[in-house]
Phi, psi and omega in degrees: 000312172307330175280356175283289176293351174275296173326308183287325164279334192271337159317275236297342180267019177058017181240178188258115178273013144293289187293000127307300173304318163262012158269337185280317191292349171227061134252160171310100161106010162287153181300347196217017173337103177110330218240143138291124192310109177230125214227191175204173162227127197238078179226146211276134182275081163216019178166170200269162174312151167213159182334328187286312206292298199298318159310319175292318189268342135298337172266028181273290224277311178316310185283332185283305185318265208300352165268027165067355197265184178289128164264108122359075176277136198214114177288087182296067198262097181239355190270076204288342181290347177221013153258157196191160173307301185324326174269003173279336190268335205272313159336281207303313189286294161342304201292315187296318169307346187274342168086028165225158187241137183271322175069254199258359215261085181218078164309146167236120175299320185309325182276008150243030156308334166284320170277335192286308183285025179246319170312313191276320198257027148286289195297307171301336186298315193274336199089032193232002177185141194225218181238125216235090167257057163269196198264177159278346201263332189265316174318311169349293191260024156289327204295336196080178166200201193285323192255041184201108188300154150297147138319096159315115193299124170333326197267340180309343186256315190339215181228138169320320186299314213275340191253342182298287212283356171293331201282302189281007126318278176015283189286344180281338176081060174228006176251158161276141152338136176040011152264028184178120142230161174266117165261146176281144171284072179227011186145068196274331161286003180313165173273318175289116181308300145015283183266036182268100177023079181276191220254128173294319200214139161220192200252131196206101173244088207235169160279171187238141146277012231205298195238016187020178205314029200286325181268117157249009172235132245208113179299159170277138164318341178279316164258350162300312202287266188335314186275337184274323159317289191309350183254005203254346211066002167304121191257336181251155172244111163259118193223174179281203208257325190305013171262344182261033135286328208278000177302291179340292205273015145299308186304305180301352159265347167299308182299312149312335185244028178040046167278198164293320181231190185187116190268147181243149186256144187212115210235143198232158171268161228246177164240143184260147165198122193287163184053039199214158157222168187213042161276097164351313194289307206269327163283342194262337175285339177272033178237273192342311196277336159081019114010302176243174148333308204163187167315311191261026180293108197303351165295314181300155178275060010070127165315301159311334193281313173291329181271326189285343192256008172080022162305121175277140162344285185306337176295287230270324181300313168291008125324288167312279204260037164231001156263002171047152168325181160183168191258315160287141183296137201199136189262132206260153178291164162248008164293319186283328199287328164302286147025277204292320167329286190284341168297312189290312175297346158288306178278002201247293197330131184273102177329126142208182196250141138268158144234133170289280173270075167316137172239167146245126208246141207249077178297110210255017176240319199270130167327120173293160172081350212268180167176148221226117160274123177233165179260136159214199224243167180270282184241090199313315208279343172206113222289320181279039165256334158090214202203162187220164207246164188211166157239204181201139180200206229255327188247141151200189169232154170200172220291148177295337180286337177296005180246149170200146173305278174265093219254169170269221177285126188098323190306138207215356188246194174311123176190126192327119204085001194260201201272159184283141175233144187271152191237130189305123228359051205243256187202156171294145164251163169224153154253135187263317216146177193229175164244165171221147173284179191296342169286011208038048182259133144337051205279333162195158216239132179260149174196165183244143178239150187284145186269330197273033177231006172001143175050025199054028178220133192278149195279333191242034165051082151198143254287151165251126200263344174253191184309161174245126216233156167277171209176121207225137158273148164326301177272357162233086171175127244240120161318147180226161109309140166220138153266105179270122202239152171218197185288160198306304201263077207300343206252106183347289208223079166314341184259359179325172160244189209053016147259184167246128190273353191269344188258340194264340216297133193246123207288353189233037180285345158226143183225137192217108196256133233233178169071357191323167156249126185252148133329135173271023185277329175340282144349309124279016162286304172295331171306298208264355154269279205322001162261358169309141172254327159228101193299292187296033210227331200221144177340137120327174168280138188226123164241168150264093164305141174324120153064353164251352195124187167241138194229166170228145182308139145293114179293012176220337173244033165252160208219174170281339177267330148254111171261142203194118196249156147265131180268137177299280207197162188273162203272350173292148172244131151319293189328152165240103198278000000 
C-alpha cells in the first residue's frame, strides 16, 4: 500500500514515480545503495514491435540512461511454436532506430534453459514443486476463483522420489503433450489466483529457434523471467501493470531458488491508443488473413509499420516521453502520436510541390516553347536548409480543387474572373476560362499571367486577394503513385469489449492515386535512397508536399523508376492541445 501512495503523490506532483522510487532505493541506507541501475526489456520474438512496445522500451532504455546505468536486452524466447529468428533480427533493428543500444547486454531465455531446469528440480528437491498429471478440464476445474478456495491436485502429496522421475520423464519426452506439467507448491487457497500452485513448466514438442529439439519442456514466463532478471544483476524489473498481481510469486521464486540478487519489481500502465490494438495475437491475424499488407503494413502500429509510413525516432521517442508514466491505465488520442509527427517534420522536413489530383493549367500569354528558373525556400522555418531550383513554362499542372467554374462563396482560388492568384514562387495568375471534355469534366483551365510579377511579388506591390496555390511544370516532372492512409480502425476502441475487432476494420483506410506529378528533383532522391542496402531498417526521405502534407518515399516498393509516396500525416493538426 505504501508503494500505492508513493506513486500516486509523485502522479499528482507531475513526476515519474520509477524515478522516485530508484532515487530512493540507491540513496543512502536503499535497498541498492552503491549499485548501479540496471534494468532490461524483455520481449518475447513472436512478433514485431509496436507502438505499445515502444513505450516499455523507453522506459527500460530511458530510465538506465538518466541514472548513468544498464539495459538489457533480453529474448524472452520460452515459447518455441510461435517464435523465430526473423522477429529477434526485427527486435533488434527496431531498438537501434530508436536510438538505444544493448551494447554487449544481449540474452537469450533459451540459453538458460539448463539452469532454469536445475531450479525446478531444486525447488521439487525442497517440496516446493511437483508433477501435475491431470487433465486441463480438471486442473480447471480445481482452480477456485476469488471467493472459492482451489483444489488440491491427487498428485500434490506424492513423494520427491516420485516427481524427480516424473519431471525427468518430462524432460526425456517419455510423457505426450499435455499430459503432465509441473507446479509450484504454495498456496490453492490463496486470495492471489496467482499463487495457487501456478503452473513452471510444460511439455512442448516443437522445434526452437535457438536450441532445436534439444528440448520439449519449456518454462513458464513467470518463472524464467524472475530468475534470469536476478542472474542478469538486474536491480529495477520495470514491467506493465497486469504484473503486479504476478510480483508475489516473482518474489517467490527469487526467494525459493537461491539466487544472487532480488530485482525490485514496478509495474506501470500499459499504453492505449484509440483507433487502434495492439494485442499480438489479433495483429498477427490482420497480416495472416492478409487485412494489411505484412507487419509493415504502414497502417499498423508496428514499428516497422509506423517508419515505412514516415514516422520518425524522434517523433516517437517525444511521444513516449511527454504522456509520461503512469500507474493508471489511460487512452492516448492517436491525434498526439501526429501531433509529434508533425512538430519534427515541420522543423526537418523539405518543401516541395506535388499535385495529387492534377488538371492542367495553360498560361494562354507565356511563350510556347520558352522556360523559366525560379528559386525557393527548402524550409521557410529554417533558413540553413537552403534552397532548390523549379522550372516554369507555358503548360503545368495543378490541383483540380484549385479551380471552380462557378465558385462559392469565398472561393479565393481560380475561376474565371476571379482573384488574381500567386503560383507559388512564380508569377501572379488570372483565370480566363476552361476547356471540358466530352462529358463537361475540366481537363483544362486557362489563364494569363503578369510578367512584372516574376517570383510572385507584383512590380507595383499591390495587395493579392487570392490564394497562393501549388504547381508542378508540365514539361519537367515525374509521375508518382501516393497512398493515401488514414486510420486502420474506424471504431474509437476497436478492441472494447463484446466486439469483433475485424468488424471495426475501416474501409477507407487506404486510398491510392495513381498519375500524380512530382518534382523532377524526385528522382534523384529516389536514386540515391535505392543504393541504400537496408531500406525497410531506416526512414525513407521525407517532405512536405505544398498544402497537402507530409510524405514519404516508400521503403520497400519505390523506386526511381516507380515513385511511390506515403502520406505520414496532414498538414491540419486535430490534436486538442
Amino acid at each position: 500500500m505504501a508503494e500505492e501512495v508513493k506513486a500516486a503523490v509523485a502522479e499528482s506532483e507531475g513526476k515519474n514515480f520509477i524515478d522516485a522510487f530508484i532515487e530512493e532505493d540507491i540513496a543512502e541506507g536503499g535497498r541498492f545503495q552503491g549499485q548501479q541501475v540496471h534494468t532490461r526489456f524483455p520481449p518475447e520474438p513472436n512478433g514485431y514491435l509496436h507502438i505499445g512496445h515502444c513505450k516499455a522500451l523507453t522506459i527500460d532504455f530511458g530510465t538506465a540512461e538518466r541514472f548513468g546505468g544498464l539495459c538489457n536486452l533480453r529474448m524472452d524466447d520460452t515459447n518455441p511454436t510461435k517464435e523465430d529468428v526473423e522477429f529477434v533480427d526485427a527486435i533488434k533493428e527496431d531498438i537501434h532506430w530508436l536510438g538505444f543500444d544493448w551494447g554487449d547486454n544481449l540474452f537469450f531465455a533459451s540459453n538458460m534453459f539448463d539452469f532454469f531446469y536445475e531450479c525446478a528440480v531444486s525447488l521439487i528437491r525442497k517440496g516446493l514443486a511437483y508433477v501435475d498429471e491431470q487433465t486441463v478440464e480438471e486442473i480447471r476445474a480445481q482452480r477456485g476463483n476469488v471467493n472459492v478456495p482451489g483444489q488440491e491436485s491427487p498428485y500434490r502429496n506424492r513423494s520427491v522420489e516420485e516427481h524427480l522421475a516424473r519431471f525427468q520423464a518430462m524432460k526425456n519426452g517419455e510423457i505426450p503433450e499435455g499430459r503432465a506439467i509441473l507446479r509450484a507448491r504454495i498456496d490453492m487457497a490463496s486470495s492471489n489466483m496467482n499463487m495457487r500452485d501456478p503452473v513452471l513448466y510444460r511439455i512442448m514438442f516443437a522445434e526452437h529457434h535457438n536450441t532445436g529439439s534439444s528440448w520439449c519442456i519449456y518454462p513458464m514466463y513467470d518463472f524464467a523471467h524472475p530468475i534470469q532478471d536476478a542472474l542478469e544483476g538486474i536491480t529495477h524489473s520495470l514491467c506493465s501493470l497486469e504484473f503486479e498481481a504476478h510480483r508475489p510469486l516473482y518474489n517467490w521464486v527469487i526467494e525459493n531458488c537461491e539466487l544472487p540478487a532480488h530485482p525490485r519489481q514496478i509495474e506501470f500502465a500499459r499504453l492505449g491508443i484509440d483507433h487502434t490494438v495492439m494485442s499480438k495475437r489479433k495483429l498477427r491475424k490482420l497480416v495472416e488473413e492478409n487485412y494489411v499488407s505484412g507487419w509493415d503494413d504502414p497502417r499498423m502500429p508496428t514499428l516497422c509499420g509506423l517508419r515505412r509510413r514516415g514516422y520518425t525516432a524522434a517523433a516517437i521517442r517525444s511521444f513516449c516521453e511527454r504522456i509520461g508514466v503512469a500507474k493508471s491505465p489511460n487512452t492516448i488520442e492517436y491525434g498526439f502520436l501526429e501531433h509529434c509527427l508533425r512538430e519534427d517534420l515541420n522543423a526537418h522536413a523539405e518543401r516541395t510541390m506535388a499535385v495529387l489530383h492534377p488538371v492542367k493549367l495553360t498560361v494562354t500569354n507565356y511563350p510556347e516553347g520558352k522556360s523559366e528558373t525560379f528559386t525557393v525556400e527548402n524550409n521557410p522555418t529554417d533558413p540553413a536548409q537552403g534552397t532548390h531550383e523549379i522550372t516554369f513554362s507555358r503548360h503545368l499542372w495543378i490541383e483540380e480543387e484549385d479551380f471552380m467554374e462557378v465558385p462559392v462563396p469565398k472561393y479565393k482560388r481560380l475561376t474565371p474572373g476571379g482573384f488574381e492568384c500567386r503560383l507559388k514562387g512564380a508569377y501572379l495568375v488570372t483565370c480566363t476560362g476552361c476547356v471540358k471534355d466530352e462529358s463537361g469534366r475540366v481537363v483544362e483551365v486557362l489563364c494569363e499571367y503578369d510578367p512584372n510579377s516574376s517570383g510572385g511579388d507584383p512590380a507595383d506591390g499591390r495587395k493579392v486577394k487570392g490564394a497562393t496555390l501549388h504547381w508542378v511544370d508540365a514539361a519537367n516532372c515525374m509521375d508518382a503513385e501516393v497512398r493515401l492512409y488514414d486510420n486502420l480502425f474506424s471504431d474509437e476502441q476497436p478492441d472494447g469489449p463484446d466486439k469483433d475487432f475485424l468488424t471495426c476494420l475501416n474501409p477507407e483506410s487506404l486510398t491510392v492515386l495513381t498519375g500524380c506529378k512530382v518534382e523532377p528533383e524526385m528522382r534523384k532522391v529516389a536514386e540515391e535512397f535505392d543504393k541504400k542496402e537496408n531500406r525497410t531498417g531506416v526512414n525513407a526521405p521525407t517532405f512536405q508536399f505544398m498544402r497537402m502534407g507530409y510524405f514519404c518515399l516508400d521503403n520497400r516498393d519505390s523506386s526511381a523508376e516507380h515513385l511511390v509516396f506515403n502520406r505520414s500525416v496532414s498538414l491540419k493538426d486535430s490534436f486538442k492541445k
